[in-house]
C-alpha positions in Angstrom: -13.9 31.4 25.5 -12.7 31.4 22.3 -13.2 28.7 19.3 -10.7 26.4 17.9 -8.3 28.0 14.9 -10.6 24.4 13.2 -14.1 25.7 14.2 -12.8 29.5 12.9 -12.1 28.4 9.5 -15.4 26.6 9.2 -17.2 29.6 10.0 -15.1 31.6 7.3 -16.1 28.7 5.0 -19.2 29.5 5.2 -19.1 33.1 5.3 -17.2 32.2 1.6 -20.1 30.3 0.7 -22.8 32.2 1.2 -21.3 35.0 -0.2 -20.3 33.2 -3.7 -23.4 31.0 -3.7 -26.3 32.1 -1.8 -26.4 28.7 -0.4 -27.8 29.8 3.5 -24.8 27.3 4.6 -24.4 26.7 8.5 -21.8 25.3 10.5 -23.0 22.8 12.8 -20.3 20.3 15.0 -22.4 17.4 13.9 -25.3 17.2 11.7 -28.9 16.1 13.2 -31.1 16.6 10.2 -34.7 16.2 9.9 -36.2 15.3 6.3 -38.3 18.0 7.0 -35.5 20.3 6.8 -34.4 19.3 3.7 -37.2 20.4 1.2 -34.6 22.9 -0.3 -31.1 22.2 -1.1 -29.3 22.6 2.8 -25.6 23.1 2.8 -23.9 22.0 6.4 -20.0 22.9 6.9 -18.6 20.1 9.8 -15.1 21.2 11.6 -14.3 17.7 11.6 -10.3 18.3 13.0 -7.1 18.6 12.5 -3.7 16.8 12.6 -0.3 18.4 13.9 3.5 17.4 12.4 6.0 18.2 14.2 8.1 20.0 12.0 11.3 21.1 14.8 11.4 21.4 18.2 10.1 25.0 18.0 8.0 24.5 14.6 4.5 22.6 14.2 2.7 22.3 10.8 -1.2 21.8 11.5 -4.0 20.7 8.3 -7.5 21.5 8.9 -10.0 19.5 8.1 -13.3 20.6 7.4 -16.6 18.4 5.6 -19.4 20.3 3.4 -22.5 18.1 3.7 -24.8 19.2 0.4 -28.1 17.6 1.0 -31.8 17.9 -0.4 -34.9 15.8 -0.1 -35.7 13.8 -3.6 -38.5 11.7 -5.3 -36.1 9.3 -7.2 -32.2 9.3 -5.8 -31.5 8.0 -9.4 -33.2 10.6 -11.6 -31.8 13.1 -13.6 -33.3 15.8 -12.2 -30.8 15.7 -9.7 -28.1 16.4 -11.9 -28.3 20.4 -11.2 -27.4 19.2 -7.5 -24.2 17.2 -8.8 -23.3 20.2 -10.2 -24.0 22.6 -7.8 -21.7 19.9 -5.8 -18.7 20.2 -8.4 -18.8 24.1 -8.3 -18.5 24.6 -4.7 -15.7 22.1 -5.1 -14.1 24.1 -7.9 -14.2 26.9 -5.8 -12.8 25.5 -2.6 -9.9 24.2 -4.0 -6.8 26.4 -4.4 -9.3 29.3 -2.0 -7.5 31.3 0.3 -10.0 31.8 3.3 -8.1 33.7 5.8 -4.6 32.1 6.0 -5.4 28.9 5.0 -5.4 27.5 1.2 -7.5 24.3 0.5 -4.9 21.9 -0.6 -7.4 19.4 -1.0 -11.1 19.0 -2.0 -12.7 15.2 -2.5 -16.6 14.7 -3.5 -18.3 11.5 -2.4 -21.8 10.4 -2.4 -22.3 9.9 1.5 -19.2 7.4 2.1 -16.6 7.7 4.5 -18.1 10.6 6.2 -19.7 11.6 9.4 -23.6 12.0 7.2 -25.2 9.1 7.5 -25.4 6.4 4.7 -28.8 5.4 5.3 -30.1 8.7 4.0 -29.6 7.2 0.2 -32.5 4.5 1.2 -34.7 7.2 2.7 -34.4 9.6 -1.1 -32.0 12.0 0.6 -29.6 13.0 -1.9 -26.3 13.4 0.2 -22.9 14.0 -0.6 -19.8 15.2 0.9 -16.6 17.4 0.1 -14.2 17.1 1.9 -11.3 19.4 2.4 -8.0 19.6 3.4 -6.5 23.7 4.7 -3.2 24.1 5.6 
């Protein structure tokens, strides 16, 4: 059985950003994360759907979406230190949008500080630094 044309491009994504980054990204359908797993900066890549527009009766026009959880465990969620990580944040985001992975072009690219994602919020209270991209392919 074969995956979804949704589930495909997330594996590309991450095929992308390994190879560009070195980040050890992994596509997972929805993230459990233990604290313990997040002693190093952990990059997660969520096929989180798609919509379809009917364009004509023989013609449909689909968007991918796809969410890049960036998280790492941190001794003060409102030090500097993790500034690098913003950054690191902001580059993979520069280099999403516009990409061409495969035959889809991110149109789309937002980063967010855990909100309005499927990572949970309550990581901020526990010192997990969290934040999202999330992308738009067509």
């Amino acid at each position: 059985m074969s995956s979804s044309t949704t589930t495909q491009l997330a594996d590309s994504i991450v095929t992308a950003l390994n190879g560009k980054f070195n980040l050890g990204a992994t596509r997972v359908r929805l993230p459990q994360i233990k604290k313990s797993d997040l002693s190093t900066l952990s990059v997660y890549v969520v096929p989180r759907g798609r919509t379809t527009e009917i364009l004509s009766r023989d013609e449909n026009h689909k968007t991918h979406k796809i969410e890049i959880g960036v998280m790492r465990l941190v001794t003060d969620i409102n030090s500097t230190a993790n500034d690098s990580i913003d950054k690191q944040v902001e580059d993979i985001t520069d280099y999403l949008l516009g990409s061409d992975i495969g035959e889809y072009t991110c149109l789309e690219a937002i980063s967010v500080l855990a909100d309005e994602s499927i990572f949970a919020k309550e990581h901020l209270a526990e010192n997990v630094y969290t934040s999202v991209i999330i992308t738009s392919w067509e």
